[in-house]
C-alpha positions as CSV (number, residue, x, y, z in Angstrom):
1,X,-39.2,27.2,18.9
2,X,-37.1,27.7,21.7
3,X,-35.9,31.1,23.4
4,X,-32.1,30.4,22.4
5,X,-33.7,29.9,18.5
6,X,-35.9,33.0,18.6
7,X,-32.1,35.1,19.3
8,X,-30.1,32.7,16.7
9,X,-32.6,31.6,14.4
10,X,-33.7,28.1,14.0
11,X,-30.7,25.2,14.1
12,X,-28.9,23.8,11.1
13,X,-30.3,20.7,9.7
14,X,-27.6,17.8,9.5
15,X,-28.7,15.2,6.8
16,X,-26.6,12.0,6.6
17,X,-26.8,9.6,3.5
18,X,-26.1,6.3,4.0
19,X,-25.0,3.4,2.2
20,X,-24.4,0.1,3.5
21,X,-24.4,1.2,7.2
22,X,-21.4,3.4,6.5
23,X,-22.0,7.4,6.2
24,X,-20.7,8.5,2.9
25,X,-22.2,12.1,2.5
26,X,-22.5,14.8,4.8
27,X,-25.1,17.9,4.4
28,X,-26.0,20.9,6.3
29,X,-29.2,23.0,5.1
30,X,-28.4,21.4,1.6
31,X,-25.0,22.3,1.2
32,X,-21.8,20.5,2.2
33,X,-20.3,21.7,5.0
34,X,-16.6,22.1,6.2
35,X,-16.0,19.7,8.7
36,X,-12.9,20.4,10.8
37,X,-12.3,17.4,13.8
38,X,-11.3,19.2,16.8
39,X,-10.1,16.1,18.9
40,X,-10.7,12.4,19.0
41,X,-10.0,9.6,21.2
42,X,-10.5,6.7,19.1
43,X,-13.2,5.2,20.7
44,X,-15.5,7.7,22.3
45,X,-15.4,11.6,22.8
46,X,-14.2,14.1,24.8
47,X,-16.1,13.1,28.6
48,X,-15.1,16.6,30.1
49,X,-16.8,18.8,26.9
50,X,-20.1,17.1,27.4
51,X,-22.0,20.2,26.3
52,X,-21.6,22.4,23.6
53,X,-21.5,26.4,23.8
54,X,-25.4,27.0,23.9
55,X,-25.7,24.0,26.5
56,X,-26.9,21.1,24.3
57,X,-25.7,17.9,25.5
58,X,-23.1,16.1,22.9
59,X,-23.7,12.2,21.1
60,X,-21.0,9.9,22.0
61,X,-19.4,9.1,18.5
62,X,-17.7,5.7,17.7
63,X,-15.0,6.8,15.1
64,X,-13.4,3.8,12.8
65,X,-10.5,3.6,11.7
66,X,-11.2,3.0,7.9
67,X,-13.9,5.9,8.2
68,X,-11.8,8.6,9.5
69,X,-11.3,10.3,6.2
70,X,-14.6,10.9,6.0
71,X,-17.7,9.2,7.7
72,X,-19.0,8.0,11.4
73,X,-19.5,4.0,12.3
74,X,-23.1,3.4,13.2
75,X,-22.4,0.2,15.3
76,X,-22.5,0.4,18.3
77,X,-19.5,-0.5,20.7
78,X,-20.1,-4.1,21.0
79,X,-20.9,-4.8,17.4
80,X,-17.6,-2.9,15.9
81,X,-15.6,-4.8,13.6
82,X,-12.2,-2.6,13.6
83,X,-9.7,-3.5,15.6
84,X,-9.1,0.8,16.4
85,X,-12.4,1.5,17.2
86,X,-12.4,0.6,20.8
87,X,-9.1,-0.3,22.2
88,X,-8.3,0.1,25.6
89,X,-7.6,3.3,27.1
90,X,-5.0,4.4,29.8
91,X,-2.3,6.0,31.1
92,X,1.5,4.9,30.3
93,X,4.4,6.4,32.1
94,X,6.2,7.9,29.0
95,X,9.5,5.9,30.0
96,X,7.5,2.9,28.9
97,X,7.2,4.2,25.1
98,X,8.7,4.2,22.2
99,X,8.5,4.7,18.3
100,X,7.1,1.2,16.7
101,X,8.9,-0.2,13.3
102,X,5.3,-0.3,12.4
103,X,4.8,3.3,12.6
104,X,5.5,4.3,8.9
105,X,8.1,7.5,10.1
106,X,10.1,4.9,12.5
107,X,13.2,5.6,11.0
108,X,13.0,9.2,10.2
109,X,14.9,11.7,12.1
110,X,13.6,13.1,15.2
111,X,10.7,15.6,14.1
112,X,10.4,19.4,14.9
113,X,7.8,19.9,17.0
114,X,8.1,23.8,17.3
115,X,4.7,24.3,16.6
116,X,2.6,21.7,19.3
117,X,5.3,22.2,21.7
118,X,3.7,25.7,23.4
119,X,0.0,23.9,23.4
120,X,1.4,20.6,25.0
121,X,3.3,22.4,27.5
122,X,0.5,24.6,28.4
123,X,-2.7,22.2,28.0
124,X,-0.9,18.8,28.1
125,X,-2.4,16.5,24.7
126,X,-6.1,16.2,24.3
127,X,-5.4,13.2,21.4
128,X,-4.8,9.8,22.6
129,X,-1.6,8.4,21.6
130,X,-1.9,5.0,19.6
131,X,0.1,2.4,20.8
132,X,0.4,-1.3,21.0
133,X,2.4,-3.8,23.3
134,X,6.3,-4.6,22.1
135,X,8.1,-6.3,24.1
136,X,8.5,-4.9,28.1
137,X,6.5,-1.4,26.8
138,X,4.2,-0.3,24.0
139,X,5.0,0.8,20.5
140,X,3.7,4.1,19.3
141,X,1.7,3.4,16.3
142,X,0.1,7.4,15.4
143,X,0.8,9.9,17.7
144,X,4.9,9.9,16.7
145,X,5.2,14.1,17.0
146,X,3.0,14.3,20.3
147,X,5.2,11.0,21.7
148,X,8.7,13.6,20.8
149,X,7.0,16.7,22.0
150,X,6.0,15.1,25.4
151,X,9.9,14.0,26.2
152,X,10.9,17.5,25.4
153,X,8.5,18.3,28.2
154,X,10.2,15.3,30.7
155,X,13.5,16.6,29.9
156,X,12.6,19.9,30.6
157,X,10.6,19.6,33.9
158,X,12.3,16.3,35.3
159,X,9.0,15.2,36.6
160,X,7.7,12.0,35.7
161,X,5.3,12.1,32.4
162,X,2.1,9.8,32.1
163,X,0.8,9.7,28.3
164,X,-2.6,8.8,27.4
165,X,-3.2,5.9,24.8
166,X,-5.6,4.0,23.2
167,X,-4.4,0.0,23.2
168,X,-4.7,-1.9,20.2
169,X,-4.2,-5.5,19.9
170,X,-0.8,-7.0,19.7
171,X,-1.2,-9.2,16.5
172,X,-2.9,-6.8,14.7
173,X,0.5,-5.5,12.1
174,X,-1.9,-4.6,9.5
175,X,-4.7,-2.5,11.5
176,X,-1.5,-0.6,13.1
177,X,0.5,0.0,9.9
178,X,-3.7,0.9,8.8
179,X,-3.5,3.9,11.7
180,X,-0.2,4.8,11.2
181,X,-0.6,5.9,7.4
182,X,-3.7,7.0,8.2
183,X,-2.5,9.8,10.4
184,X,0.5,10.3,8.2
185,X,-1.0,10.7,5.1
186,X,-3.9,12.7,6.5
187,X,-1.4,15.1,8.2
188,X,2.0,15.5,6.6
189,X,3.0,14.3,2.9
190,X,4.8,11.0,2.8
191,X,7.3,10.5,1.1
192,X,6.7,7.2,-2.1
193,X,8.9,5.1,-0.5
194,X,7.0,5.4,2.9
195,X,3.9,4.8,1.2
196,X,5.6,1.6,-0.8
197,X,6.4,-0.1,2.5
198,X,3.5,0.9,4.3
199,X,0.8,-0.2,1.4
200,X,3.2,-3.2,0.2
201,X,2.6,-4.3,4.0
202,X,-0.9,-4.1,4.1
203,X,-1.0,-5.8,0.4
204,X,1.1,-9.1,2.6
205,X,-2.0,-9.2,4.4
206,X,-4.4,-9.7,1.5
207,X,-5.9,-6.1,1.4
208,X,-6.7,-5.7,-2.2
209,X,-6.1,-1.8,-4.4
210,X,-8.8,-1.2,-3.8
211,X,-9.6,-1.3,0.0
212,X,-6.0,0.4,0.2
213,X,-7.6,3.0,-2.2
214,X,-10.3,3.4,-0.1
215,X,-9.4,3.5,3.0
216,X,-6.4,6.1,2.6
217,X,-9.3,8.1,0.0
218,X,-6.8,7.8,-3.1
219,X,-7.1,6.3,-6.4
220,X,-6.2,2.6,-7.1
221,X,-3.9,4.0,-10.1
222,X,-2.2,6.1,-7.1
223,X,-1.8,2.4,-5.0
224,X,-0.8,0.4,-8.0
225,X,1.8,3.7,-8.9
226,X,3.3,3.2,-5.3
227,X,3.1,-1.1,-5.1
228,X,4.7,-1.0,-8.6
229,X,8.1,0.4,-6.8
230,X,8.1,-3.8,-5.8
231,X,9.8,-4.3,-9.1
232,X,12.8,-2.6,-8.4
233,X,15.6,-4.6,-6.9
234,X,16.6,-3.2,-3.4
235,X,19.8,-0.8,-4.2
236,X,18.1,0.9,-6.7
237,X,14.8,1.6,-3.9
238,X,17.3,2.7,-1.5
239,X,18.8,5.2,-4.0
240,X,15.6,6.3,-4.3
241,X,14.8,6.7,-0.5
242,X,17.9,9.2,-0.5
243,X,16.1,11.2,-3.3
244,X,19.4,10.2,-5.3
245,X,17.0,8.9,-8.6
246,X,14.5,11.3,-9.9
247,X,10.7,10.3,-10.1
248,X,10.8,9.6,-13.9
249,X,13.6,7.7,-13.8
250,X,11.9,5.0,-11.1
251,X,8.8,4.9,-13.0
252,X,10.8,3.9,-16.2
253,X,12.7,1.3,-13.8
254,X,9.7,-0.3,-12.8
255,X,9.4,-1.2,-16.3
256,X,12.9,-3.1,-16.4
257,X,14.2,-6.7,-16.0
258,X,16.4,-7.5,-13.1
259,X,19.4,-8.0,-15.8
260,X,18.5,-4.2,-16.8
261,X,17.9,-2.7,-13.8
262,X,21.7,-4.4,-12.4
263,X,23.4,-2.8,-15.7
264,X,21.8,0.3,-15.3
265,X,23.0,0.4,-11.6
266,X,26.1,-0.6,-13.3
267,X,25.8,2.6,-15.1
268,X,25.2,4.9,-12.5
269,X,27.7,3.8,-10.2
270,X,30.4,4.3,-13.3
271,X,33.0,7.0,-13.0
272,X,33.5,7.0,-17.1
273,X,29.8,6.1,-18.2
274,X,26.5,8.0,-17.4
275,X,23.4,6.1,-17.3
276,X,20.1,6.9,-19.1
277,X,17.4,9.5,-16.6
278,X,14.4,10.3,-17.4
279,X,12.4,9.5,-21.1
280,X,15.5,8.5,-21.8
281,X,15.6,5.8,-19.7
282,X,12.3,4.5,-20.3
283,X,13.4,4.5,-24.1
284,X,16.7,2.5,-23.1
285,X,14.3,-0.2,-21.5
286,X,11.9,-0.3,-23.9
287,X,13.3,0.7,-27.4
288,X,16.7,-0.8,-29.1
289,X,17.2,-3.5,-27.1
290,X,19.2,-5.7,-28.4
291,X,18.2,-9.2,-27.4
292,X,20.3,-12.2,-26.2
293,X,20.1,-15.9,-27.4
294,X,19.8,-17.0,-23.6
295,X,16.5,-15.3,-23.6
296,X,15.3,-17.6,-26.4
297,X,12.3,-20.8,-25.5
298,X,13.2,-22.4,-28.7
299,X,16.3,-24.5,-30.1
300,X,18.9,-22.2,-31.2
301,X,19.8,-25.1,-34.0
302,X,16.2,-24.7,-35.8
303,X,16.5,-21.0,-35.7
304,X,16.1,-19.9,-39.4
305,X,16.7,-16.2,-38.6
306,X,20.9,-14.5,-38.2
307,X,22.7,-14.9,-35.1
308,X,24.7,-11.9,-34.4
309,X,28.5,-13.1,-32.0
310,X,29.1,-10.9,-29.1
311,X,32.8,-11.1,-28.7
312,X,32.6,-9.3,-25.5
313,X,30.0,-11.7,-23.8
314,X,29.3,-14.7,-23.2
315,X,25.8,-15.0,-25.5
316,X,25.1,-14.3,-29.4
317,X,22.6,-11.7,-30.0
318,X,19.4,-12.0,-32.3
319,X,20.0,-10.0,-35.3
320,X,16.7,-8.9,-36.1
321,X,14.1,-8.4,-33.5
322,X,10.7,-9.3,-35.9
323,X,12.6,-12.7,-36.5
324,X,13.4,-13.0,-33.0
325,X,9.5,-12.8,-31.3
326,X,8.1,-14.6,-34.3
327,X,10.2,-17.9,-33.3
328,X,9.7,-17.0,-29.2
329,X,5.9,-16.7,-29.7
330,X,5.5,-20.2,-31.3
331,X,7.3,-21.3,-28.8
332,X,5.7,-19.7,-26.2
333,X,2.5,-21.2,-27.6
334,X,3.4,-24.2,-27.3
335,X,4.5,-24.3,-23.8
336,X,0.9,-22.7,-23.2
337,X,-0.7,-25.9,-24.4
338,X,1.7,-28.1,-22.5
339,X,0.4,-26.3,-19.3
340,X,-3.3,-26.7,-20.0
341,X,-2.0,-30.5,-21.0
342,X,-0.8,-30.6,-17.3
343,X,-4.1,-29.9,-16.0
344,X,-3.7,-25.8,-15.3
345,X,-7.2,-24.2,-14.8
346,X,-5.8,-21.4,-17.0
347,X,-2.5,-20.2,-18.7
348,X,-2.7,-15.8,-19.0
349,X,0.0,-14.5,-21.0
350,X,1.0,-11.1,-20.3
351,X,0.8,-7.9,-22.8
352,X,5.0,-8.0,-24.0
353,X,6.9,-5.0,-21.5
354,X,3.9,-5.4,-18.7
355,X,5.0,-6.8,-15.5
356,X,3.3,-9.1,-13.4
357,X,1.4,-7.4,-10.4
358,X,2.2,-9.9,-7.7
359,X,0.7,-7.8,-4.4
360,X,-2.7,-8.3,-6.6
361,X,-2.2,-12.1,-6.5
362,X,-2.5,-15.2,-4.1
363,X,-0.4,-18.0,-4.4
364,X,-2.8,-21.6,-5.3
365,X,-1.7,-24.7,-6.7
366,X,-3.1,-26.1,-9.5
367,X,-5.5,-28.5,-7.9
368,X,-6.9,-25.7,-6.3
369,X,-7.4,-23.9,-9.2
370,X,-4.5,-21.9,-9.7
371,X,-3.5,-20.6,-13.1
372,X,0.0,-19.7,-14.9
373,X,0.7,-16.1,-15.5
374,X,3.4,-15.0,-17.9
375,X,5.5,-12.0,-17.9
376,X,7.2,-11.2,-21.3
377,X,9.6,-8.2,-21.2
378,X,11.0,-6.7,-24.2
379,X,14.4,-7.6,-23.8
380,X,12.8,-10.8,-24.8
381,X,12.8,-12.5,-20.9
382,X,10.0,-15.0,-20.4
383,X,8.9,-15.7,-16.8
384,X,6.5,-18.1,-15.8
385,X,4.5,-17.6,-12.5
386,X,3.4,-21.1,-11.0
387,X,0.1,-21.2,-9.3
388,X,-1.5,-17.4,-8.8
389,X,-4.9,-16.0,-8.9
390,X,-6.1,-12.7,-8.5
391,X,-7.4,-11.9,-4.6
392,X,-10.9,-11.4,-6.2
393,X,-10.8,-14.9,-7.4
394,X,-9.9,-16.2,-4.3
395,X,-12.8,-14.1,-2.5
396,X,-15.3,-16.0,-4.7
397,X,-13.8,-19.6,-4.7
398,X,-13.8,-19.4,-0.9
399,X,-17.6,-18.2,-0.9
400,X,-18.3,-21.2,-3.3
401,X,-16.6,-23.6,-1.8
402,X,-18.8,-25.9,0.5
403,X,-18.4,-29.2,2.4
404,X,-17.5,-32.3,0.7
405,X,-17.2,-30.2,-2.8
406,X,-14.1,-30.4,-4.6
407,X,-15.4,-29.2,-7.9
408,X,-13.1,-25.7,-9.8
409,X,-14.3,-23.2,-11.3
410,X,-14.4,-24.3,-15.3
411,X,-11.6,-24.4,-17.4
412,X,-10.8,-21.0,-19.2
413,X,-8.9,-20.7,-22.7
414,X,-5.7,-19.2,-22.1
415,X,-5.4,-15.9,-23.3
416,X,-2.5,-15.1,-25.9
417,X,-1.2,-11.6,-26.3
């Protein structure tokens, strides 16, 4: 025992359990401790705090990315696999800066920065700003509040301002719009929409639910919550950006047609008319629709059920509903069979009122062994969506696939619903 334990008592134990060469618990003397991260660098620690207060040297940590929310990488430099884990690291005259559209907060308004501003001006920043090359400069990625406090500071003083920043790869959009929710999420509540554009990005890239679950520590329903706001048509997302639709409401919206979601703009943007909010909405989407003969698969002539005239528009509308989907299922059966006729691996029809989940999807043809999803709404729409498979599909036809092999997977029976 040394003479510094025989005052303190003997040191903590630190037990790490790991899985997979990735940390995923954390225990001191059995229990788990509070970890609070007092700077990082994103690549390697502080080199001026070398020691600790009772003089024991400190290990050099790699942080990644992807592990920030909890665990440490155990690779060393040369073997990391991140793209953040060891980008370059310099100095950037702040002139040379500026807010990147990948940085999820791009397009907020300029953030108060009352409460770093003292520290900064005092200390300078001790965090590395991320930042990436755009055009003659370097886009922030994380590091948006520091990057506005730090020109407060050139303002103020006049003197010339050189920023310290970690320098990730130009072509990397997903690994910076990766960091940038990182850091926003971790620090500040964003708002749906932010997280819509910033997970519907990383979902372009083929991330599936759940590596966007795990990496931002959320649950996939939370992801598939936020990708679901891709079903909305554009005005009524923007509406919701300006907090001028309730939460409810969108959720119920998600649920609609594009024909539904245009009348119910309609609707809102009335002076005479108020449209449905809230439960009531959801039950305007999905309850009483009446249903119009343009959304029918079968021929209107052989149609044994009543035909309802809608003097006001330009379709008839199905009398009774029962009559209605007993005629557009036999139909849609049929045109199931002519797709597995045409050689489709696979034909998956859709629960009626659940929408197609297209970020969890990769578009392949049908020689490749893509398959037919249909979406049936209640308002009695059929859509038929050519040439998709799930991105775990993919994953395993990819690691089947070998040289000279052009065999598929075999032929599944189309599921019915």
């Amino acid at each position: 025992m040394s003479a510094l334990e025989h005052i303190l008592g003997p040191r903590p134990r630190l037990t790490l359990v790991v899985e997979a060469s990735r940390v995923v618990e954390i225990w001191v003397d059995g229990r788990a401790p509070l970890i609070g991260l007092h700077d990082y660098d994103w690549g390697e620690t502080d080199r001026h705090a070398s020691r600790d207060a009772e003089g024991f040297p400190f290990t050099p940590i790699n942080w990644k990315g992807p592990a920030w929310a909890l665990g440490l990488s155990l690779y060393p430099p040369e073997q990391e696999d991140n793209p953040m884990a060891q980008p370059a690291l310099k100095t950037i005259p702040i002139e040379r800066l500026h807010i990147s559209k990948l940085n999820m907060r791009h397009s907020r308004k300029t953030p108060d920065v009352s409460d770093i501003l003292p520290s900064i001006r005092e200390k300078g920043i001790r965090q590395t700003l991320l930042v990436r090359p755009e055009g003659d400069g370097y886009g922030v990625v994380a590091g948006r509040r520091r990057f506005h406090a730090l020109q407060i500071i050139a303002a103020e003083t006049g003197k010339p301002v050189m920023v310290p920043c970690a320098i990730m790869e130009a072509d990397d959009d997903a690994a910076a719009v990766e960091a940038s929710l990182i850091e926003n999420v971790a620090r500040l509540p964003a708002t749906e929409m932010e997280q819509y554009n910033a997970f519907g990005k990383l979902a372009q890239t083929g991330r599936t639910v759940d590596e966007i679950a795990g990496h931002f520590g959320v649950t996939d329903l939370k992801v598939r919550r936020i990708l679901a706001l891709a079903n909305l048509s554009s005005p009524i997302r923007a509406l919701y950006a300006k907090d001028e639709i309730d939460p409810e409401t969108i959720r119920a919206l998600t649920l609609a047609t594009k024909d539904q979601q245009a009348d119910w703009l309609a609707l809102f943007r009335s002076e005479t008319e108020r449209a449905p909010m809230g439960r009531a909405c959801k039950a305007w989407i999905t309850g009483g629709t009446t249903i119009t003969t343009d959304k029918a698969l079968f021929d209107l002539a052989s149609y044994e059920g009543e035909v309802t005239a809608d003097l006001f528009g330009e379709t008839g509308v199905f009398a009774d509903a029962d009559t209605f989907w007993k005629a557009q299922s036999a139909a849609l059966a049929a045109k199931v069979e002519s797709y597995i006729d045409a050689g489709w691996r696979n034909v998956e029809v859709l629960e009626r009122g659940k929408y197609f989940a297209s970020w969890e999807h990769v578009k392949r043809p049908r020689t490749k062994g893509g398959s037919v999803i249909v979406e049936v709404r209640h308002d009695g729409t059929v859509t038929f969506h050519e040439g998709y498979i799930t991105q775990a599909e993919a994953r395993k036809l990819e690691t089947r696939a070998r040289p000279g092999d052009d065999t598929e997977a075999a032929d599944t029976k189309p599921e019915m619903s």
